[in-house]
N, CA and C atoms as a LAMMPS dump frame, in Angstrom:
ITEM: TIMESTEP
0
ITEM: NUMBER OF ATOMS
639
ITEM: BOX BOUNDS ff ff ff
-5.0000000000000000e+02 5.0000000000000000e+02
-5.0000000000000000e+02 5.0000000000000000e+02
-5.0000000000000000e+02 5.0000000000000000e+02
ITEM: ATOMS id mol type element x y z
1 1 1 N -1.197 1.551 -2.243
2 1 2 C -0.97 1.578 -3.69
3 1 3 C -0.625 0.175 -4.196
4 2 1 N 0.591 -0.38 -3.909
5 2 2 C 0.783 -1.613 -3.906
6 2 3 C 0.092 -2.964 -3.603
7 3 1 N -0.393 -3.623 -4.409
8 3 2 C -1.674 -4.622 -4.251
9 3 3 C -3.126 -4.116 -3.891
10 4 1 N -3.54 -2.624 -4.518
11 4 2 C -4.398 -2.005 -3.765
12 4 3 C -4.468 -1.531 -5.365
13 5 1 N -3.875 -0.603 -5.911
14 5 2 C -4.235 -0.195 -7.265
15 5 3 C -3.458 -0.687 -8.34
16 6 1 N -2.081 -1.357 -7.948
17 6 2 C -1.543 -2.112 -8.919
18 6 3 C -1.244 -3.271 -8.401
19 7 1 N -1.408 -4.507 -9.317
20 7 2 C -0.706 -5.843 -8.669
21 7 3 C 0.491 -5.929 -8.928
22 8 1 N 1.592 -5.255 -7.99
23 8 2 C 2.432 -5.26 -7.57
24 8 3 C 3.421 -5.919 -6.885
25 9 1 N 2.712 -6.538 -5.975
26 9 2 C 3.008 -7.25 -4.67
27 9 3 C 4.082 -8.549 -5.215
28 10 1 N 2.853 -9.289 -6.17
29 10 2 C 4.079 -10.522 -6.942
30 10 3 C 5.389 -9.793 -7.304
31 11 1 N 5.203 -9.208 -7.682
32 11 2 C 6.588 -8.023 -8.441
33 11 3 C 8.032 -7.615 -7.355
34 12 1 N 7.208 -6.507 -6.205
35 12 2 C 8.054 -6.803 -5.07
36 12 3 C 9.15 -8.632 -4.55
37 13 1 N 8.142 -9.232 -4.488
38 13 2 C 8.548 -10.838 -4.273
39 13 3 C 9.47 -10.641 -5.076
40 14 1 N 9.149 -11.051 -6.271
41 14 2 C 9.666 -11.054 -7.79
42 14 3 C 11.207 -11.148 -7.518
43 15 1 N 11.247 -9.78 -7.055
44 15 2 C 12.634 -8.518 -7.14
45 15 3 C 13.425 -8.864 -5.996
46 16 1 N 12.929 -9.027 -4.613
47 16 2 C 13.518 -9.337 -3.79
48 16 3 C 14.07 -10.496 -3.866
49 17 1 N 13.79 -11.739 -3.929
50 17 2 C 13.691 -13.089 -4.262
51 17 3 C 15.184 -13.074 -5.399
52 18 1 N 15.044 -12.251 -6.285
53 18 2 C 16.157 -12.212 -7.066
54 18 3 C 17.746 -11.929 -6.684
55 19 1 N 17.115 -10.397 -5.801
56 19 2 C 18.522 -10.097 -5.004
57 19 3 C 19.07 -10.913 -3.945
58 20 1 N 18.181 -11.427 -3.335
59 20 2 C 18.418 -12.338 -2.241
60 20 3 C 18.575 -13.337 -2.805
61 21 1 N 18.921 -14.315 -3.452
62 21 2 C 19.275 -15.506 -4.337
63 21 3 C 20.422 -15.084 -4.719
64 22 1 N 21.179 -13.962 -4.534
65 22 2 C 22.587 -13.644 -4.628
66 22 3 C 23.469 -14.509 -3.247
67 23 1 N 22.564 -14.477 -2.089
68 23 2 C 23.268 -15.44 -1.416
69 23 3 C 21.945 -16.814 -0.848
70 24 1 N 21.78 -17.139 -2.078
71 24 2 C 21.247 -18.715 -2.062
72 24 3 C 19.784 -18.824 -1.265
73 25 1 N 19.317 -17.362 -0.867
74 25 2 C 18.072 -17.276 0.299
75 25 3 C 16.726 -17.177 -0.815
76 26 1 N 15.799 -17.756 -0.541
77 26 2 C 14.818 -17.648 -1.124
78 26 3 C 13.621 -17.495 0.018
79 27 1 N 12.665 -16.265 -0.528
80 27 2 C 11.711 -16.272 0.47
81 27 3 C 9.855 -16.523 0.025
82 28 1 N 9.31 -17.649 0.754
83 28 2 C 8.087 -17.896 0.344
84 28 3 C 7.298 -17.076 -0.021
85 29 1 N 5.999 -17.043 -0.263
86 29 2 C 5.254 -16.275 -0.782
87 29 3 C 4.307 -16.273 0.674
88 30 1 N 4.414 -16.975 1.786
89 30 2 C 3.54 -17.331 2.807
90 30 3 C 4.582 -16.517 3.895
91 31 1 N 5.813 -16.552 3.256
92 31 2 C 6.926 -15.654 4.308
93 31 3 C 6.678 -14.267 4.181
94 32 1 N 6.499 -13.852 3.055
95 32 2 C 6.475 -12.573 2.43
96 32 3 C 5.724 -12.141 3.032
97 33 1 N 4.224 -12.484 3.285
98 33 2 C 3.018 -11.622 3.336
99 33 3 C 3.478 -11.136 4.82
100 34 1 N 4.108 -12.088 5.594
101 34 2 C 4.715 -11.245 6.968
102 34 3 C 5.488 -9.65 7.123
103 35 1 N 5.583 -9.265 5.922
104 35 2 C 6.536 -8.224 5.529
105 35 3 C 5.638 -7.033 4.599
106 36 1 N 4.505 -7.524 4.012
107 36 2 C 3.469 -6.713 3.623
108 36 3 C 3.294 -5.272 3.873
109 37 1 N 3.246 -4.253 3.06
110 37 2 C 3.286 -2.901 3.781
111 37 3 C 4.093 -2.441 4.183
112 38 1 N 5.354 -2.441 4.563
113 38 2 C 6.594 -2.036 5.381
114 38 3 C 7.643 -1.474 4.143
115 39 1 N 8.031 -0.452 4.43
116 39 2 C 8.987 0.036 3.425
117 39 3 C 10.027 -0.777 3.296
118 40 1 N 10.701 -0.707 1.69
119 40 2 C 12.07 -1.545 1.472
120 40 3 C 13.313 -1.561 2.655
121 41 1 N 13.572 -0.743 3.109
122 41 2 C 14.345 -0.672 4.212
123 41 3 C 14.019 -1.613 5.769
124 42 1 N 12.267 -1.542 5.668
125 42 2 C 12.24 -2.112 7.052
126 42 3 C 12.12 -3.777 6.732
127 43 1 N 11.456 -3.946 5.227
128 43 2 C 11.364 -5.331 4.718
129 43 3 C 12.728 -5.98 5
130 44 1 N 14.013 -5.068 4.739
131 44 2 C 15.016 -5.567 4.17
132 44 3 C 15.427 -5.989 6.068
133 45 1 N 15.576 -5.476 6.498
134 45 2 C 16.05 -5.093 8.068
135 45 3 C 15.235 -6.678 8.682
136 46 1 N 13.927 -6.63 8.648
137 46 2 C 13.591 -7.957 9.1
138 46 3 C 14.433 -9.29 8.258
139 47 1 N 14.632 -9.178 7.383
140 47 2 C 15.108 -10.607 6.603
141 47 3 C 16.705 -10.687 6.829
142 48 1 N 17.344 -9.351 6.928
143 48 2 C 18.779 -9.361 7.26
144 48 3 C 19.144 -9.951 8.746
145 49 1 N 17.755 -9.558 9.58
146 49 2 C 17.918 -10.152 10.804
147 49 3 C 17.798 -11.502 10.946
148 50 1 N 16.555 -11.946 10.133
149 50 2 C 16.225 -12.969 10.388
150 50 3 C 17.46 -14.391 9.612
151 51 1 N 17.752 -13.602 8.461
152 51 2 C 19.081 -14.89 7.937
153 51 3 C 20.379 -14.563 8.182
154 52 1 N 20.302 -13.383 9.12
155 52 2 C 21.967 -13.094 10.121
156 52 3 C 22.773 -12.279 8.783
157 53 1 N 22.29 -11.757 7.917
158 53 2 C 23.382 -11.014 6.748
159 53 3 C 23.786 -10.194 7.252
160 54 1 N 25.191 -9.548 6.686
161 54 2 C 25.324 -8.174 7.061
162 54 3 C 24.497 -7.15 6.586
163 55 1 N 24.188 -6.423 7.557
164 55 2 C 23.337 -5 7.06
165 55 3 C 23.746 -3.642 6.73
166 56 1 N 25.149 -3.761 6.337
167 56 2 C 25.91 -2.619 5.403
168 56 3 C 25.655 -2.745 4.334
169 57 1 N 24.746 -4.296 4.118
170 57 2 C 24.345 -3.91 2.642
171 57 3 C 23.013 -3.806 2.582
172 58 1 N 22.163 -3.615 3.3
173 58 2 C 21.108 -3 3.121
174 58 3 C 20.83 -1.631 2.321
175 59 1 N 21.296 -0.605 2.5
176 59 2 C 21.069 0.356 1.557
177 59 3 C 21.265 -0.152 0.195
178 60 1 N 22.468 -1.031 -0.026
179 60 2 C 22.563 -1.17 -1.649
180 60 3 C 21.502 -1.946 -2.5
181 61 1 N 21.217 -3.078 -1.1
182 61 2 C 20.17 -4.186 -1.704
183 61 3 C 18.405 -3.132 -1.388
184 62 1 N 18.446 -2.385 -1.182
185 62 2 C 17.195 -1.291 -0.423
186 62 3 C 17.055 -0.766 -2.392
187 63 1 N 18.098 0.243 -2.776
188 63 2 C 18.378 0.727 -4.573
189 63 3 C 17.878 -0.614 -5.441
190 64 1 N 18.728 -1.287 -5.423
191 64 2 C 18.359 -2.62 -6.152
192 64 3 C 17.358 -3.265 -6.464
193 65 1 N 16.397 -3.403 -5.07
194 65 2 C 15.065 -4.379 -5.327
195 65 3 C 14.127 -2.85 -5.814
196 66 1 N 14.217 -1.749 -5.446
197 66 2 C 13.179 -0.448 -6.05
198 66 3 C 13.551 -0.582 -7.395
199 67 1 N 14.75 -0.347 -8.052
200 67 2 C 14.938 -0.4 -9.214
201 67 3 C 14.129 -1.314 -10.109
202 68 1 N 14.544 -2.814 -9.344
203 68 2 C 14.109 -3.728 -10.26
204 68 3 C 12.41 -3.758 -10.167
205 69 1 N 12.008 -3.141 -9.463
206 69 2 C 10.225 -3.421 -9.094
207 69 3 C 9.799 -2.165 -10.317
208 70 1 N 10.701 -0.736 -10.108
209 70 2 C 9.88 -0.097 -11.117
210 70 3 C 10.25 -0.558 -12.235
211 71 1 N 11.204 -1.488 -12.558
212 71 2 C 11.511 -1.9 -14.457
213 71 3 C 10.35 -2.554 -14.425
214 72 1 N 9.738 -3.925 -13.087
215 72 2 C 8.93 -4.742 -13.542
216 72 3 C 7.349 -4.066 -13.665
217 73 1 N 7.321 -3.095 -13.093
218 73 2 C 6.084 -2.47 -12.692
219 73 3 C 5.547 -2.088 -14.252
220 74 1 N 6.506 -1.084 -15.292
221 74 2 C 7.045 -0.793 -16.433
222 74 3 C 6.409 -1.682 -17.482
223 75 1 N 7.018 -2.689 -17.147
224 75 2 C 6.847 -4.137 -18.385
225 75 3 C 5.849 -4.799 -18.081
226 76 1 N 5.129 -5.079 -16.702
227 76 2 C 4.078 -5.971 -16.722
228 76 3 C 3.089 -5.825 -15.763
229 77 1 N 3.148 -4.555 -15.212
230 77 2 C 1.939 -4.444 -14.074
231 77 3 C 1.402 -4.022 -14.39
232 78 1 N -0.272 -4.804 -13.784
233 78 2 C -1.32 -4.642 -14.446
234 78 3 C -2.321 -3.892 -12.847
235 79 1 N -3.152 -3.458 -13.676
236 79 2 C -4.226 -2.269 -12.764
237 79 3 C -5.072 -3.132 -12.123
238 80 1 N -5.283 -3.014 -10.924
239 80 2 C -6.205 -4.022 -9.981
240 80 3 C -7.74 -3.518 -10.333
241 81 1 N -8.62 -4.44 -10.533
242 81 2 C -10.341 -4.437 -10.955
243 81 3 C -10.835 -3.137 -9.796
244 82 1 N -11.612 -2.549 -10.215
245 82 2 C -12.029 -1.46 -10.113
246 82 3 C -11.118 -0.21 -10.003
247 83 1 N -10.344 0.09 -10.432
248 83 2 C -9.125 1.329 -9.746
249 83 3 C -10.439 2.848 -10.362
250 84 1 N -10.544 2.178 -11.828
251 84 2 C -11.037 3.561 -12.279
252 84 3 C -12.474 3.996 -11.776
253 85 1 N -12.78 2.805 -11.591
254 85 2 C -14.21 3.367 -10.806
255 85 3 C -14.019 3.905 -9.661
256 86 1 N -13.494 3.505 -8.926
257 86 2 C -13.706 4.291 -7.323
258 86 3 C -12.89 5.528 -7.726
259 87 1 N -12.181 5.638 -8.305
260 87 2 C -11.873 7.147 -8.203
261 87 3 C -13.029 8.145 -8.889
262 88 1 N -13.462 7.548 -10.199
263 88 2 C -14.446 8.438 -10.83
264 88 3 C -15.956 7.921 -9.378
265 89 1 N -15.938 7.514 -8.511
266 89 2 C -17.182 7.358 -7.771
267 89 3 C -16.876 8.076 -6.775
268 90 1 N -15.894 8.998 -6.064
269 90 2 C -15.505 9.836 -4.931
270 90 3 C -15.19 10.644 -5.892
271 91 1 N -14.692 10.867 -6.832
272 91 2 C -14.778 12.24 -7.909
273 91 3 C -16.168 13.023 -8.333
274 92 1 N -16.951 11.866 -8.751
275 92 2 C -18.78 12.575 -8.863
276 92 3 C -19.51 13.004 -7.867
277 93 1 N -18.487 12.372 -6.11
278 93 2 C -19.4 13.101 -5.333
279 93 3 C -18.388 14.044 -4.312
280 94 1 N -17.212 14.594 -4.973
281 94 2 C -17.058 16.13 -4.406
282 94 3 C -15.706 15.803 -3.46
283 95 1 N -15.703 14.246 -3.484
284 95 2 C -14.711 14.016 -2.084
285 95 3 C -13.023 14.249 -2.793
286 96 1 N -12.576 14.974 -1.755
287 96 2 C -10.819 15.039 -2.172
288 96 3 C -10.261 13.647 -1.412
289 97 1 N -9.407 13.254 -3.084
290 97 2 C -8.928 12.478 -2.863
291 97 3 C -7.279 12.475 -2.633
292 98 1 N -6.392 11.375 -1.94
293 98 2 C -5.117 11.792 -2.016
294 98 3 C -4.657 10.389 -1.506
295 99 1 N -3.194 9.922 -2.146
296 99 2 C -2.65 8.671 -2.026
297 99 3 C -1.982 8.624 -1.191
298 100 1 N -1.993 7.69 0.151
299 100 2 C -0.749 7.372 0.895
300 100 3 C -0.003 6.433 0.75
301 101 1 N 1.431 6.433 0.897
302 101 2 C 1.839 4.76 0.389
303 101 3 C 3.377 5.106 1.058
304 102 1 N 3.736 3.376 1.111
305 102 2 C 4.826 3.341 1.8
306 102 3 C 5.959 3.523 1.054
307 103 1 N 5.627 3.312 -0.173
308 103 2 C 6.347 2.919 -1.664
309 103 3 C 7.434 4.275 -1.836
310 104 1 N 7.991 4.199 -2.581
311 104 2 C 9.32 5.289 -2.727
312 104 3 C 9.125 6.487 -3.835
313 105 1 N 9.08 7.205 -4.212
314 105 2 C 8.526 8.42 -5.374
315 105 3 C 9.017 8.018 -6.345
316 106 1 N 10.029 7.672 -6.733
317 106 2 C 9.845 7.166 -8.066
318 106 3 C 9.028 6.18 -8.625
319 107 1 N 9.037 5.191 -7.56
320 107 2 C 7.779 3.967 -7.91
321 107 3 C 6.5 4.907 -8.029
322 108 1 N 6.147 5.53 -7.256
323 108 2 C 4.859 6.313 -7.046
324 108 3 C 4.214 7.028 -8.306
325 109 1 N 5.469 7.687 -8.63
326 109 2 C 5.015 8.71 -10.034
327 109 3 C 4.722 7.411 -11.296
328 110 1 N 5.553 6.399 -11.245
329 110 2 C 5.595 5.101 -12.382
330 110 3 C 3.841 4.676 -12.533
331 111 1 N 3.648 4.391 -11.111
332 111 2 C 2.618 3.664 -11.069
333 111 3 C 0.85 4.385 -11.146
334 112 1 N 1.136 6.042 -10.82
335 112 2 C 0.716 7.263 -11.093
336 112 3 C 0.103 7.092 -12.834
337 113 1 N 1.179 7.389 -13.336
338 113 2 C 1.475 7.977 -14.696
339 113 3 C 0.748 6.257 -15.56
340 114 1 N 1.061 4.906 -14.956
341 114 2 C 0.325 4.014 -15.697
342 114 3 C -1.219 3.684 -15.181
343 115 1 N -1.294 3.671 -14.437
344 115 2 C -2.75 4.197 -13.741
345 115 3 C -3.331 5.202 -14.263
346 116 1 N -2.897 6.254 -14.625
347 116 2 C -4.123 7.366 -15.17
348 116 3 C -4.743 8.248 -14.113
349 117 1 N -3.834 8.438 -12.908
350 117 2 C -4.957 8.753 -12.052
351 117 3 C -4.674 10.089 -11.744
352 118 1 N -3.333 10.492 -11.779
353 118 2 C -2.903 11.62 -11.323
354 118 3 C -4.16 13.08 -11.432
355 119 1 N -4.665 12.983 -12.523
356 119 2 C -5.449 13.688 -12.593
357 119 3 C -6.856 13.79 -11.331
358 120 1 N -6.796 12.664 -10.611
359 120 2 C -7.844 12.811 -9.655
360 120 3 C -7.269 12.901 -7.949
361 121 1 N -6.002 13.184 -8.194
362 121 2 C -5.891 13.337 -6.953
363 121 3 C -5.052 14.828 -6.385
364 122 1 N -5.274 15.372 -5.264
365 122 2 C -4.963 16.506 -4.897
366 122 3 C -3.81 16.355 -3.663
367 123 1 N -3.861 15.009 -3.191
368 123 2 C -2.571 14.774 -2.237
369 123 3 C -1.44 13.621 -2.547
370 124 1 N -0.654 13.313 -2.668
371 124 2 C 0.314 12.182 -2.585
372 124 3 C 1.258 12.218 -1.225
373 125 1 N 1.144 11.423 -0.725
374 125 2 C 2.232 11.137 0.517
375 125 3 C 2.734 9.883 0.421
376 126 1 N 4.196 9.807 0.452
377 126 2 C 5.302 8.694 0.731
378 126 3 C 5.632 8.793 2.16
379 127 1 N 5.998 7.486 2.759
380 127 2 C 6.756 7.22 3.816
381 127 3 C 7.94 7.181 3.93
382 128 1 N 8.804 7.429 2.52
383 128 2 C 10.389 7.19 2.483
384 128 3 C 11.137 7.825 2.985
385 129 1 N 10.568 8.626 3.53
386 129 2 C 11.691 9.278 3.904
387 129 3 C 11.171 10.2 5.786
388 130 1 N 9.843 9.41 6.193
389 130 2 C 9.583 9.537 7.001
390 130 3 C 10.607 8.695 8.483
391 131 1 N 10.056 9.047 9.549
392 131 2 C 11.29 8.222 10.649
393 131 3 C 10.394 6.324 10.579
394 132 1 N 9.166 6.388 10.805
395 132 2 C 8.42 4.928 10.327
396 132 3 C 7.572 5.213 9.834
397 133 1 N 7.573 4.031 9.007
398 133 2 C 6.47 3.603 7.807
399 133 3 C 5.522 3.093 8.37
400 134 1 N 4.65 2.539 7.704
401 134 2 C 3.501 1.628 7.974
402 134 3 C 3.764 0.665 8.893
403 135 1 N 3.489 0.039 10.317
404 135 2 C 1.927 0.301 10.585
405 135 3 C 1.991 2.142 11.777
406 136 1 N 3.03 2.4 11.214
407 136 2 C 3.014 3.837 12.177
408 136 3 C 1.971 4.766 11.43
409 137 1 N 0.883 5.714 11.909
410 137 2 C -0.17 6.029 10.853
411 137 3 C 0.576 7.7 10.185
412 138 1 N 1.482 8.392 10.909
413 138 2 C 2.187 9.034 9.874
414 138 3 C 2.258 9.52 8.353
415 139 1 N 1.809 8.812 8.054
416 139 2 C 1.958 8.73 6.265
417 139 3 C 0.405 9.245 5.871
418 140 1 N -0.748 8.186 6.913
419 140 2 C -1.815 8.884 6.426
420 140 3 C -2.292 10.269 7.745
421 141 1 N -2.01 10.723 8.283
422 141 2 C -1.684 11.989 8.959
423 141 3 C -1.133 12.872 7.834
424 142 1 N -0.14 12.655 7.523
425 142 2 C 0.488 13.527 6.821
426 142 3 C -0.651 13.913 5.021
427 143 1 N -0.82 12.613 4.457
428 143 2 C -1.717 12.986 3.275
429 143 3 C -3.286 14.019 3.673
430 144 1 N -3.919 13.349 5.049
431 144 2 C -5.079 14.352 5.553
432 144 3 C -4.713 15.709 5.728
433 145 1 N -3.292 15.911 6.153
434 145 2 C -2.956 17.448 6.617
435 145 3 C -2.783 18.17 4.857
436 146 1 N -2.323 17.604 3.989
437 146 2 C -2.099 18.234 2.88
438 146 3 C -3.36 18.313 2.401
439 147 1 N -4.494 17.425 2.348
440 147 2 C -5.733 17.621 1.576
441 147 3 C -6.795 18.52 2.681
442 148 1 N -6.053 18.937 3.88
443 148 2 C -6.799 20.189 4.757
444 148 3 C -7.885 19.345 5.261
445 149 1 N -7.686 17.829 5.444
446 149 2 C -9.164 17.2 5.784
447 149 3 C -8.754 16.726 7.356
448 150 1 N -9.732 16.361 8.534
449 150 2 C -9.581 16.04 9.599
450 150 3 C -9.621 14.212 9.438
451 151 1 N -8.6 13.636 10.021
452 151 2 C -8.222 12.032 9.77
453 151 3 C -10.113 11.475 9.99
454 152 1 N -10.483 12.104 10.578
455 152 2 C -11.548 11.648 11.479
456 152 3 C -12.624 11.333 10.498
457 153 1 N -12.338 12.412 9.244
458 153 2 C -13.649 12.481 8.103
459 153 3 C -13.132 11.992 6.813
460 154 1 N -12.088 11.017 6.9
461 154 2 C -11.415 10.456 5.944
462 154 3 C -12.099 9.272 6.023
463 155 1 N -11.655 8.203 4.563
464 155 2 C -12.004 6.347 4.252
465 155 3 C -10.702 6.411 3.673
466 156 1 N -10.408 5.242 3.995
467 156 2 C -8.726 4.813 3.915
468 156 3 C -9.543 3.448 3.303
469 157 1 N -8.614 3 2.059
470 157 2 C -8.761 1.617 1.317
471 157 3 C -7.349 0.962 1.424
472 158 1 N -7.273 -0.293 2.212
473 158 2 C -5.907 -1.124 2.091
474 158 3 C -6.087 -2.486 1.835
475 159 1 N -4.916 -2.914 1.567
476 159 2 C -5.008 -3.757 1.499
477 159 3 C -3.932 -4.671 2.294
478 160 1 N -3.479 -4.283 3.096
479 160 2 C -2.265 -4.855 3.807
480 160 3 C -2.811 -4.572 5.171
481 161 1 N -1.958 -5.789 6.195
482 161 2 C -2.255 -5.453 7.434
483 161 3 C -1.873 -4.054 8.341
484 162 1 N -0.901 -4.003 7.692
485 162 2 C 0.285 -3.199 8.569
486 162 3 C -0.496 -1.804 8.064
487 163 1 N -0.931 -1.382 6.855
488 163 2 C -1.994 -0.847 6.529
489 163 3 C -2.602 -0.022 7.316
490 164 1 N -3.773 -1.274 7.368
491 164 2 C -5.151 -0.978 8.032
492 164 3 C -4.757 -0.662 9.457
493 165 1 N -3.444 -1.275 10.434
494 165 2 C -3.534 -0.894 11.366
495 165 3 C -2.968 0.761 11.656
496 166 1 N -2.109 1.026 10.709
497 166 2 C -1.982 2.477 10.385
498 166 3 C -3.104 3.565 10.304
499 167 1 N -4.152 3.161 9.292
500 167 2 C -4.862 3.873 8.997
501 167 3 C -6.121 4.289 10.221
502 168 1 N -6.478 2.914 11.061
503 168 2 C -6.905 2.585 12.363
504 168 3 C -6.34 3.697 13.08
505 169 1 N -5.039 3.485 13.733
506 169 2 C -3.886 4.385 14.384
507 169 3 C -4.247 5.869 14.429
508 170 1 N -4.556 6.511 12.47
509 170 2 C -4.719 7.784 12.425
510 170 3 C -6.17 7.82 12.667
511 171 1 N -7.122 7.428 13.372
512 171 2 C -8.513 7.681 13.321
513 171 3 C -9.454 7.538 12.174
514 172 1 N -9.115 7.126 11.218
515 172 2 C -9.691 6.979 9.454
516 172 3 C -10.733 6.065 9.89
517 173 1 N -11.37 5.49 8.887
518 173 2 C -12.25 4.764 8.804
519 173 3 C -11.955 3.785 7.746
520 174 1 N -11.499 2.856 7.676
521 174 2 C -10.444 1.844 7.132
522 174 3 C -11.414 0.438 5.767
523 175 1 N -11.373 0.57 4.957
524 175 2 C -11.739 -0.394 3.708
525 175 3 C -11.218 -1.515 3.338
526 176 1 N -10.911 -2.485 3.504
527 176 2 C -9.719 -3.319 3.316
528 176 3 C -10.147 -4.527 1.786
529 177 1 N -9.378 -4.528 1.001
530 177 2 C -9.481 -5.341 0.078
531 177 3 C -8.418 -6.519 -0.181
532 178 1 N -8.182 -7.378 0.685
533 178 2 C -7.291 -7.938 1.145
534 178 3 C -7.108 -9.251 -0.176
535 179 1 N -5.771 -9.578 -0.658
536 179 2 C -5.461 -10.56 -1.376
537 179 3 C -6.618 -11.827 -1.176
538 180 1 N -6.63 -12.321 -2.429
539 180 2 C -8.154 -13.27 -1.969
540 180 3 C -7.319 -15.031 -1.081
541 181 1 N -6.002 -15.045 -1.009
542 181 2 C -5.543 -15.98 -0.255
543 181 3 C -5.402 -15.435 1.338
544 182 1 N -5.692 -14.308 1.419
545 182 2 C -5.255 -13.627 2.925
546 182 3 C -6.77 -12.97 3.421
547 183 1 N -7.82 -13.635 2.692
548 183 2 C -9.291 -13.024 3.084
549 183 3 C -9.565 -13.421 4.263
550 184 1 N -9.314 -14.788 4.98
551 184 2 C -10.063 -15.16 5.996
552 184 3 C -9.09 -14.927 7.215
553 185 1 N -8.169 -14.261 7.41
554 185 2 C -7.341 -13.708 8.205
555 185 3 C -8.446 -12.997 9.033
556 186 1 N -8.574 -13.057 10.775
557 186 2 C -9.14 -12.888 11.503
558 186 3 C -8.825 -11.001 12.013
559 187 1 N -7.802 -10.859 11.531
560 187 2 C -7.15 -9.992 11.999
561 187 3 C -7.801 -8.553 11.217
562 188 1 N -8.474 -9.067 9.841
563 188 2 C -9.264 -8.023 8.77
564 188 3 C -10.531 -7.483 9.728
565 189 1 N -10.613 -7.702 11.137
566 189 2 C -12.007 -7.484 11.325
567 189 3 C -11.647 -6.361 12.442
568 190 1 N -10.494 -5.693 12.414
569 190 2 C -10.382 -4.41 12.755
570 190 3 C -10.685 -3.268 12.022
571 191 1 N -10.899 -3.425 10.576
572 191 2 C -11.725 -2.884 9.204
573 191 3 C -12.716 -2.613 9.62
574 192 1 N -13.079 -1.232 9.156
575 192 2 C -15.053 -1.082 9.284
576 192 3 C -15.505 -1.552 8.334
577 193 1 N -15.005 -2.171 6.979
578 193 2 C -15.37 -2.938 5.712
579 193 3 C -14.699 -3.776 5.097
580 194 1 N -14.887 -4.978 4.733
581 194 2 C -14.394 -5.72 3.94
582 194 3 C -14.772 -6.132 3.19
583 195 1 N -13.854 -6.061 1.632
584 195 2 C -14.912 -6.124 0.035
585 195 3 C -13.903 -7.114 -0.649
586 196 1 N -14.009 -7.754 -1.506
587 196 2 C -13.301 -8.421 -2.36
588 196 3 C -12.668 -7.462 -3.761
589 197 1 N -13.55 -6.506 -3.9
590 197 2 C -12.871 -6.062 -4.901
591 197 3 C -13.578 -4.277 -4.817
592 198 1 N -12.367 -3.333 -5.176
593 198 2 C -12.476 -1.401 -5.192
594 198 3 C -14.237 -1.712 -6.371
595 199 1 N -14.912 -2.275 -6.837
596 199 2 C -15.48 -2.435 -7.893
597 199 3 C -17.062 -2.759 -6.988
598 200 1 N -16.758 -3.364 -5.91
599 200 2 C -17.988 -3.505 -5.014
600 200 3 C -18.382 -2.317 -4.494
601 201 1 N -17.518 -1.654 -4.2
602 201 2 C -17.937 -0.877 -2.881
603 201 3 C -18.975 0.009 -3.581
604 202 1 N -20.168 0.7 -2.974
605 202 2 C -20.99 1.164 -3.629
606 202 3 C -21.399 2.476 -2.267
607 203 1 N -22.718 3.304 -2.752
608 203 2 C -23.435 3.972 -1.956
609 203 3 C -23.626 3.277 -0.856
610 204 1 N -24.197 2.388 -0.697
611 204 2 C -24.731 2.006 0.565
612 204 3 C -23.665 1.821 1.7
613 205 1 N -22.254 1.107 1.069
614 205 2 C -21.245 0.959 1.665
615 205 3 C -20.889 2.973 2.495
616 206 1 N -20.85 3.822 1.612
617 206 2 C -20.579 5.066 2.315
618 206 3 C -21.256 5.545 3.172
619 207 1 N -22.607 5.556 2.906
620 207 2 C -23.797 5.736 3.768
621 207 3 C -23.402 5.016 5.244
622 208 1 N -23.084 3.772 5.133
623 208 2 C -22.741 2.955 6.399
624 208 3 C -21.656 3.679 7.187
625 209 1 N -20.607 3.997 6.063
626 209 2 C -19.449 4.557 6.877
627 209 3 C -19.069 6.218 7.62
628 210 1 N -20.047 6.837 6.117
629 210 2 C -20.11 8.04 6.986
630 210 3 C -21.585 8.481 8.168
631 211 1 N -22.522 7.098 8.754
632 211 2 C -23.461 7.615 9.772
633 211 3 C -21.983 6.904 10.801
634 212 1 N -21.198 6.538 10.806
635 212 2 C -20.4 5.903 12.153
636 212 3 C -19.556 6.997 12.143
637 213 1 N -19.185 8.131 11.114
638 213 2 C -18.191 9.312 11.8
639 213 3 C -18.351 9.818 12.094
C-alpha cells in the first residue's frame, strides 16, 4: 500500500525523522530504505538498536509516528500513477482483488477511503497485529485465505524489498514497482516483473504471468 498506491513513504520518513529529532537523531533517506516494508514496531526496534535508545519507549514512539503519518497522509498524500487503472483492469477481467499491507488499520481505512478503492476490493489484511510482518509472507497467506484463492494463483504488486520477498515466500507471483532511485537494485530480479509504473502493466504482462503458474 505504502509507496505502492499512495506516496507515502516520504511521509513515514517525514514522521519518524520528527519523533526521533526529539533526541537529536536524524535518519537519511538512503538509511531509511533499509527499513522499507517492516511494520512501525519492527522499524522502530532496528533504529532503537542501532542508536542504543531505550526501548520502553518504543510503543509510545510506535502511536506517535502512525498518528502523525495518518494526519500527513490526510493533508498531502497523493495517489501513485496508475492506482485506478489496475484496479478497474483486474476488475473488467473477473479477478478478486484484496490488499495486503504491513501498515496499521487505521492508516489502512485513511488511505482506503482517499483512494476510492474500497469498492473494488473483497479482502484487506494488516500485519499489526500478526507475530511478523513483512518479509515473513503471513500477511499475504492470510489475504489469499480470505479471498478463498490458492497463493499459487495469485499476482502480488510491491514495491518494497522486504515485500517482494514475502510475497516470493507465500508462492505468489510477485510485480514490483520499485521507487525510481531504488530501480537498479540487483536484488528486484527475484520479481517475475519489473515495471516503472501500476499504469504499464498491460495484457501481455498477465498472459506472461499466468502461462508460468
Amino acid at each position: 500500500m505504502d509507496g505502492l498506491l499512495i506516496d507515502s513513504e516520504p511521509l513515514w520518513q517525514e514522521a519518524a525523522n520528527e519523533i526521533f529529532s526529539l533526541h537529536n537523531i536524524s535518519i537519511s533517506k538512503e538509511e531509511y530504505e533499509k527499513t522499507t516494508g517492516l511494520r512501525t514496531a519492527e522499524f522502530l526496534e532496528y533504529w532503537f538498536n542501532h542508536f542504543k535508545l531505550d526501548r520502553n519507549l518504543i510503543p509510545k514512539w510506535d502511536k506517535l509516528i502512525v498518528d502523525l503519518v495518518i494526519d500527513k497522509v490526510k493533508t498531502k498524500g497523493s495517489i501513485m500513477a496508475g492506482v485506478e487503472y489496475i484496479f478497474n483492469f483486474f476488475k473488467q477481467k473477473d479477478f478478486k482483488i484484496g490488499l495486503a499491507t504491513s501498515s496499521p488499520n487505521l492508516l489502512i481505512d485513511a488511505v482506503v477511503d482517499i483512494a476510492g478503492i474500497k469498492k473494488y476490493l473483497q479482502a484487506i489484511a494488516s500485519a499489526q497485529d500478526l507475530p511478523y510482518g513483512k518479509p515473513n509472507p503471513q500477511v499475504y497467506l492470510n489475504c489469499a485465505k480470505t479471498l478463498k484463492s490458492d497463493p499459487k494463483d495469485c499476482i502480488c504488486f510491491e514495491d518494497s524489498i522486504n515485500g517482494m520477498i514475502a510475497a516470493k515466500a507465500a508462492k505468489m507471483k510477485c510485480v514490483v514497482v520499485p521507487a525510481t532511485n531504488q530501480a537498479k537494485d540487483t536484488r528486484w530480479s527475484l520479481a517475475d516483473l519489473q515495471l516503472s509504473s501500476l499504469q504499464n502493466f498491460g495484457i501481455l504482462h498477465l498472459e506472461r504471468l499466468s502461462n508460468n503458474i
